[in-house]
C-alpha positions as CSV (number, residue, x, y, z in Angstrom):
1,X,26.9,-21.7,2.4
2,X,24.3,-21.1,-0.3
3,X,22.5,-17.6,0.5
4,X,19.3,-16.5,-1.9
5,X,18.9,-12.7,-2.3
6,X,15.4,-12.3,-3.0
7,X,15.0,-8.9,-3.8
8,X,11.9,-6.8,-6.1
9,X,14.9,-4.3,-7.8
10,X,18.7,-4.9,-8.2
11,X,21.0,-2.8,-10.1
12,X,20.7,-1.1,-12.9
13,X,17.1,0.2,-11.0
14,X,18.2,2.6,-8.4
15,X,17.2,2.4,-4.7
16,X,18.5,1.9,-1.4
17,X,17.4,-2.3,-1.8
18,X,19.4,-3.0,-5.1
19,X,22.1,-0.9,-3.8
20,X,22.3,-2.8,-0.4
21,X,21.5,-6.5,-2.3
22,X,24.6,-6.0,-4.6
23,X,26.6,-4.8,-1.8
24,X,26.2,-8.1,-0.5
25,X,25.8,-10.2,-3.1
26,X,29.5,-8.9,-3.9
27,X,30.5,-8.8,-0.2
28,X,29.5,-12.0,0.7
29,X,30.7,-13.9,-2.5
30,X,34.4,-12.7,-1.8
31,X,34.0,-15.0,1.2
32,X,33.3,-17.6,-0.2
33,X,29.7,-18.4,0.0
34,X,27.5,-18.9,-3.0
35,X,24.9,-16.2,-3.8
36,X,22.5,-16.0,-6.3
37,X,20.0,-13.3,-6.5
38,X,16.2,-13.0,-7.2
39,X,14.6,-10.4,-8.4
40,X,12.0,-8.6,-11.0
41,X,13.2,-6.7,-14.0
42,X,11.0,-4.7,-16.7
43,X,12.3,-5.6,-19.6
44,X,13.4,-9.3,-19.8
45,X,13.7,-12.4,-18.0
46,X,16.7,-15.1,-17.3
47,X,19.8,-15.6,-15.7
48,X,23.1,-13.6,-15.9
49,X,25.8,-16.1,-14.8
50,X,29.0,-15.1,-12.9
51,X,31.5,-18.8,-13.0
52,X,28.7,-20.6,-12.1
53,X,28.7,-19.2,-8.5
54,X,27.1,-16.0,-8.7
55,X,24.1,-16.3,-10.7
56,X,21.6,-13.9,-11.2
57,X,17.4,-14.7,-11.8
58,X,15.5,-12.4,-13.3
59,X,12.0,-12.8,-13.7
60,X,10.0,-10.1,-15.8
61,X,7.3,-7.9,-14.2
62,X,4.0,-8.9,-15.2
63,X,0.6,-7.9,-13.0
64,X,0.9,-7.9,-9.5
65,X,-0.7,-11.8,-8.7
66,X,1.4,-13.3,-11.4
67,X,4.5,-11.6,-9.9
68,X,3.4,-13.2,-6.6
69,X,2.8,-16.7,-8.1
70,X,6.0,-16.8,-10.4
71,X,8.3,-15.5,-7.8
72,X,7.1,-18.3,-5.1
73,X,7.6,-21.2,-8.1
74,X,10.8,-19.9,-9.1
75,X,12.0,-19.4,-5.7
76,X,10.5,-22.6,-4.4
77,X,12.7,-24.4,-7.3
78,X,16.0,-23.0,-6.4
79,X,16.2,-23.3,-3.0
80,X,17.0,-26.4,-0.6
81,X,16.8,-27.1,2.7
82,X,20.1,-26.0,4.1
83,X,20.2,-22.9,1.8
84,X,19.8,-19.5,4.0
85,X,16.9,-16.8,1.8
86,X,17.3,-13.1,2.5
87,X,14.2,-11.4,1.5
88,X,14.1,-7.3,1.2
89,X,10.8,-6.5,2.2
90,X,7.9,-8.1,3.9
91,X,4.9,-8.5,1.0
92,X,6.8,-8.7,-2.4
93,X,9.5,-11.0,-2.0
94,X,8.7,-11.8,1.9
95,X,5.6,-13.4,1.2
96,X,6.4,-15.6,-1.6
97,X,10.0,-16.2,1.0
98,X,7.9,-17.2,3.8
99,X,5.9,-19.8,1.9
100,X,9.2,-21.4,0.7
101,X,10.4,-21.6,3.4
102,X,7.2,-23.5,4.7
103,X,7.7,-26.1,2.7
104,X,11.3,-26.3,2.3
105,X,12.0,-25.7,5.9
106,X,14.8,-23.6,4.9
107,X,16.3,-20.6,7.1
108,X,14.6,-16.6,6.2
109,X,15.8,-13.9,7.0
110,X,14.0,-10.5,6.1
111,X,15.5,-6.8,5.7
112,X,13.2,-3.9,6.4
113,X,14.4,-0.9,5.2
114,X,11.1,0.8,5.2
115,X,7.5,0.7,5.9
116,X,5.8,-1.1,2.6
117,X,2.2,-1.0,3.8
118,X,2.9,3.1,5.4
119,X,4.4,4.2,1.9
120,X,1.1,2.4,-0.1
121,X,-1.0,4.0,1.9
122,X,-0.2,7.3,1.5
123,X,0.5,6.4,-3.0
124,X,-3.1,5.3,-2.4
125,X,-4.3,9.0,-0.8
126,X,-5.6,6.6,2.5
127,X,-3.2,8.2,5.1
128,X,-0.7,11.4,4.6
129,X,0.7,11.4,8.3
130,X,4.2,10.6,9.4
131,X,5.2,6.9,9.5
132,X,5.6,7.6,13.4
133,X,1.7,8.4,13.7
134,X,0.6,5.0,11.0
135,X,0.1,2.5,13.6
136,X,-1.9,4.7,15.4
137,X,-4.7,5.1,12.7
138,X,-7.7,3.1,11.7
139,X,-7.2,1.0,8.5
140,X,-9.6,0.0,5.6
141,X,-9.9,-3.3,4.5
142,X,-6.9,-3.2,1.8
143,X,-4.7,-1.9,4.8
144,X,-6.0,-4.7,7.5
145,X,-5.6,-7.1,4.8
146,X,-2.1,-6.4,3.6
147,X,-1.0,-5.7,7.7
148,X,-1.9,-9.2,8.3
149,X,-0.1,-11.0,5.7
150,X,3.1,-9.0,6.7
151,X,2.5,-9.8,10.2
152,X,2.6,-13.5,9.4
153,X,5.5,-12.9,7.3
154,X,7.5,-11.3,9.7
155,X,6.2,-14.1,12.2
156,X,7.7,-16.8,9.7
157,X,11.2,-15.2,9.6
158,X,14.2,-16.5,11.4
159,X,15.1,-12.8,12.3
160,X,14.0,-9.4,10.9
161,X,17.0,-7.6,10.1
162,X,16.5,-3.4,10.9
163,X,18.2,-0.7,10.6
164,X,17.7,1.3,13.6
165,X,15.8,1.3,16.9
166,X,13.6,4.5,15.5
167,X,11.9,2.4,13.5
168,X,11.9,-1.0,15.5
169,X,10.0,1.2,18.3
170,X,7.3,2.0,15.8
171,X,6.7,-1.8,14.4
172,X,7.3,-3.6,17.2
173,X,3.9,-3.5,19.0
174,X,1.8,-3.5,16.5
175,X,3.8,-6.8,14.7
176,X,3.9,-8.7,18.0
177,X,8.5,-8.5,17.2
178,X,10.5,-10.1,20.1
179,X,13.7,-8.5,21.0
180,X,14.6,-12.3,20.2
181,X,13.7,-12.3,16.6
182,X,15.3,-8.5,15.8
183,X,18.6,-7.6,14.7
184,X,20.1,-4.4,14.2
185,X,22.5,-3.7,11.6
186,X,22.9,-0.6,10.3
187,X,23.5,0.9,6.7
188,X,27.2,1.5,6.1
189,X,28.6,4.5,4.5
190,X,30.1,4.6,1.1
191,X,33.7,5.0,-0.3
192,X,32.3,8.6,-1.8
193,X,33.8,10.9,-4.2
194,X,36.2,13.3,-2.9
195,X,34.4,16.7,-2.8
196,X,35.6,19.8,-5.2
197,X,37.4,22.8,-3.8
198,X,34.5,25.0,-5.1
199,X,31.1,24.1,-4.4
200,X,28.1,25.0,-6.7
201,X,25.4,27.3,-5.4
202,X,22.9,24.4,-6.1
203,X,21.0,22.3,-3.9
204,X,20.2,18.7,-4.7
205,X,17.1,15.8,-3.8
206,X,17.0,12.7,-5.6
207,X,14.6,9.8,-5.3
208,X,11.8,7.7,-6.8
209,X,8.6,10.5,-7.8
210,X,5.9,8.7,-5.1
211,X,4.4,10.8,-2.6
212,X,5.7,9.8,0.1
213,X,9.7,11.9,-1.1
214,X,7.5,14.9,-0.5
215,X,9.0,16.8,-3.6
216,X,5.6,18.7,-4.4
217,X,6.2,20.6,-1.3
218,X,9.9,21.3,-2.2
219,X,9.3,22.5,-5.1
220,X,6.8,25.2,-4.1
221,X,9.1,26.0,-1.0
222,X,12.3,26.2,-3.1
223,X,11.0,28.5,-5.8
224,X,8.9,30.8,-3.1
225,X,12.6,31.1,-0.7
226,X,14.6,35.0,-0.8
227,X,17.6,33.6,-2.6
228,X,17.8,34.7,-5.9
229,X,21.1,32.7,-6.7
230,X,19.7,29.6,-5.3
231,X,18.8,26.7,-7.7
232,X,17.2,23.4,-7.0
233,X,17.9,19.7,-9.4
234,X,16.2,16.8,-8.8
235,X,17.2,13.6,-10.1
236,X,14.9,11.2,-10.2
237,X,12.2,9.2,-11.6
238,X,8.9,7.6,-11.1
239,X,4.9,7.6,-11.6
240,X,4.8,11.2,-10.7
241,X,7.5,12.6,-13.1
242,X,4.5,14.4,-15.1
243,X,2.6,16.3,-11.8
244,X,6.1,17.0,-10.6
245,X,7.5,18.7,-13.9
246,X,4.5,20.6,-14.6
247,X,4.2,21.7,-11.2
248,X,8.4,22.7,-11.8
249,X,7.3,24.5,-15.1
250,X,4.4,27.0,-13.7
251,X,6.8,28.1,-10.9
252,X,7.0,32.3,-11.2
253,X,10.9,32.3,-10.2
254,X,11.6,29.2,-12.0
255,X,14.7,27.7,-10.0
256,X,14.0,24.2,-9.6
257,X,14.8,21.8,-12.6
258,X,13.8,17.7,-12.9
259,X,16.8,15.3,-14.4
260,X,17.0,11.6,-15.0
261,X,17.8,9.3,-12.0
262,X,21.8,8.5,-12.5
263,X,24.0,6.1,-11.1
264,X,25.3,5.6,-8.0
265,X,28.7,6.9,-9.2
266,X,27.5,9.9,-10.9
267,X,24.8,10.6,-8.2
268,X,28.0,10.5,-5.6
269,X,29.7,13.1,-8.4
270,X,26.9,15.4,-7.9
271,X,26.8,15.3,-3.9
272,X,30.3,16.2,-3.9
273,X,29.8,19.2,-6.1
274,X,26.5,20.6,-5.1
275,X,26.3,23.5,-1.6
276,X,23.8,20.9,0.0
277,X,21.5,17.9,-0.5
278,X,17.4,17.7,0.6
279,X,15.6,14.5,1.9
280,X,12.2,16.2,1.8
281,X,10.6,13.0,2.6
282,X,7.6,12.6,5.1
283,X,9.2,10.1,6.7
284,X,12.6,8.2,5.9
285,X,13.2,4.7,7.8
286,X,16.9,4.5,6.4
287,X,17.8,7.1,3.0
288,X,21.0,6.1,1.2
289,X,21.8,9.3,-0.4
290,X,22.0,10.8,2.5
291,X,24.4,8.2,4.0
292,X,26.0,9.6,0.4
293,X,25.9,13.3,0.8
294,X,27.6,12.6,4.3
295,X,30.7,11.1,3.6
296,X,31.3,13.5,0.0
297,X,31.1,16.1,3.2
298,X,27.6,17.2,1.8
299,X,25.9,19.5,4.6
300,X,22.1,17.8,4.5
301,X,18.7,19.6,5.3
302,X,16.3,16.0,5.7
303,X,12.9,15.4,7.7
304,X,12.7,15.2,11.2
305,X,10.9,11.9,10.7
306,X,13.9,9.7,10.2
307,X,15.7,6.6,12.0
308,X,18.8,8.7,11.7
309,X,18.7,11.0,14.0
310,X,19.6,8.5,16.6
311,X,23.0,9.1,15.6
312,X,22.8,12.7,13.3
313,X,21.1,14.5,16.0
314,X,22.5,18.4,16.1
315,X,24.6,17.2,13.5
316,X,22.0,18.3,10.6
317,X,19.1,20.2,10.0
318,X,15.6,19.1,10.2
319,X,12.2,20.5,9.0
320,X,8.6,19.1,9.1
321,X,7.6,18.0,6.1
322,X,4.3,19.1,6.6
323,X,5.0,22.5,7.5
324,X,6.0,24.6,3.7
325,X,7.1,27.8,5.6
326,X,9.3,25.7,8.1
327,X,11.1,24.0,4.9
328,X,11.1,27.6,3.5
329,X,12.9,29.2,6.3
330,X,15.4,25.9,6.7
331,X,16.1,26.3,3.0
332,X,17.3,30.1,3.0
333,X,19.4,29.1,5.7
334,X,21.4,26.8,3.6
335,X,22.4,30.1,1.4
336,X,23.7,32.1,5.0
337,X,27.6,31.7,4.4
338,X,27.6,31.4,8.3
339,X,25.3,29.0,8.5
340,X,26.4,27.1,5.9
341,X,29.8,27.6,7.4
342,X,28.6,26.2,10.7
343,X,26.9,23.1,9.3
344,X,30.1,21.9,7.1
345,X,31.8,21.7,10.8
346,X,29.3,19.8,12.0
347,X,30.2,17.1,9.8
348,X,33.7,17.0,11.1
349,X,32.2,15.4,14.1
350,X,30.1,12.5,12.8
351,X,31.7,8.8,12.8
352,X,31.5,7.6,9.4
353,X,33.8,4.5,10.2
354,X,31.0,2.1,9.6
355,X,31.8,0.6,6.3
356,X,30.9,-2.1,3.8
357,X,33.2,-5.1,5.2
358,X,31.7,-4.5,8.9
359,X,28.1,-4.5,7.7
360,X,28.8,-7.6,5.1
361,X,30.8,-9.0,8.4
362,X,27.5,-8.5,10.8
363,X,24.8,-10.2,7.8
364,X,27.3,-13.1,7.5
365,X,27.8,-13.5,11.4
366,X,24.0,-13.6,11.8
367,X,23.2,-16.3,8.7
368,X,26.4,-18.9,9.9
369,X,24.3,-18.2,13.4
370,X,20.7,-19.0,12.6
């Protein structure tokens, strides 16, 4: 079976849709099938060729129509009929995937692991509620616009692939999704690095520097918290790197420091090592790193906007995002040695069995079904 990643970052860019298409991609060609991948990059275009099986397209980020009209002509000229595309979002790589698969007749599948047209709104200053309250809101132009061209996306697709109910509950209405059309598979958790004997007395956030990760908010409420010992990195990167770092640099007790985004490998170092990680988000659909932080037995403070807690419920601790003296009050927690004490038991007692084969297992099940 020939499957088609279509996907707008793969690895080396970091986040949780490179990280889950490689996954795959790897997963899925050690049974056999042949994958090729396409997706953007920032610096070149072409092909990186793996025995002539696994083949990898990349086509170079231009402006935003371009992008759209490349990605459909490239796509449209590698796939055929009986091939199977799995697109990551609903707009960048779903749209162009949906119109392939109009002409091709082909089989689409498409990945949500977020909320595309929620987390534009809110880089865009139109909205700063919760992903919960989005759907609830009137939208401008831009917003109705964009929500109807994922709507007939999603409409095109063979299934929509989720990652928890949390988030099907919010879309489903408002995208007309059958239970017919909607599968659940969750994300898996990673073979981690084993955690050190002695853990550092410094937290850790990581993620792309947009608005919606919240870290603005951390910042201030990490450098105002009664812990003197208590220091905060961020690894990361993104259009808001210069707001964030000046912000970081005019704090009085200067305790929270910005680093480069690393690699999976070394972020999974870090987590191991560090007394707890943050998800400060103001909303999360489905965060990898914390997935990360929980198996290197990482306590985690995240959001209390997040598909998650359908399983991590009283299993970590949660703050709203909007509230700085709530986020304040959890952080100083974090440096209670009973508290802390506490929370690393808690982790004893969440299933973390769901791994890479069963999740690579459930994708291929549902493509040899459609």
């Amino acid at each position: 079976m020939k499957i088609i990643l279509a996907t707008g970052i793969f690895p080396p860019e970091l986040g949780g849709p490179a990280t889950m298409a490689e996954a795959l991609k790897n997963s899925l060609a050690a049974k056999g099938h042949q994958v090729e991948v396409l997706t953007f990059s920032d610096n070149r275009s072409g092909i990186n060729q793996q025995n002539g099986r696994n083949i990898i397209h990349y086509l170079q980020r231009t402006n935003v129509l371009f992008n759209y009209l490349r990605y459909f002509l490239k796509l449209n000229a590698l796939v055929k009929k009986d091939d199977l595309v799995l697109a990551f979002d609903a707009l960048s790589v779903g749209l162009p995937s949906a119109l392939v698969k109009k002409i091709k007749g082909n089989k689409l599948a498409i990945r949500l692991g977020g909320d595309f047209l929620w987390e534009q709104s809110v880089a865009r200053g139109l909205t700063v509620c919760a992903l919960p309250d989005f759907y609830k809101q009137k939208f401008n132009r831009w917003q109705k616009l964009r929500f109807k061209l994922i709507k007939r996306t999603l409409k095109a697709a063979d299934k929509v692939i989720l990652t928890n109910r949390w988030f099907l509950n919010i879309i489903k209405e408002p995208y007309g999704l059958s239970e017919e059309k909607i599968e659940i598979i969750k994300n898996f958790y990673p073979q981690s690095q084993a955690p050190v004997s002695s853990r550092s007395r410094t937290a850790v956030a990581a993620g792309r520097f947009i608005k919606i990760k919240n870290f603005e908010k951390l910042i201030e409420a990490f450098d105002g918290s009664r812990c003197p010992e208590a220091r905060l990195v961020i690894y990361g990167d993104g259009p808001l790197k210069k707001e964030l770092e000046a912000l970081a640099a005019r704090q009085k007790n200067h305790r929270v420091e910005l680093r480069p985004a690393l690699s999976q490998t070394d972020l999974l170092k870090e987590l191991a090592a560090c007394r707890f990680y943050v998800q400060p988000s103001l909303s999360e659909v489905s965060p990898n790193t914390v997935l990360q932080a929980l198996a290197a037995k990482t306590p985690v403070l995240m959001t209390r906007h997040c598909g998650y807690l359908e399983f991590l419920k009283d299993r970590v601790t949660t703050f709203d995002p909007f509230d700085e003296q709530d986020l304040k009050a959890k952080l100083e927690l974090f440096y209670d040695d009973v508290f802390y004490a506490e929370q690393r038991e808690s982790l004893t007692k969440i299933d973390q069995s769901y791994r890479l084969d069963e999740a690579a297992a459930a994708y291929e099940n549902l493509f040899l079904n459609l």
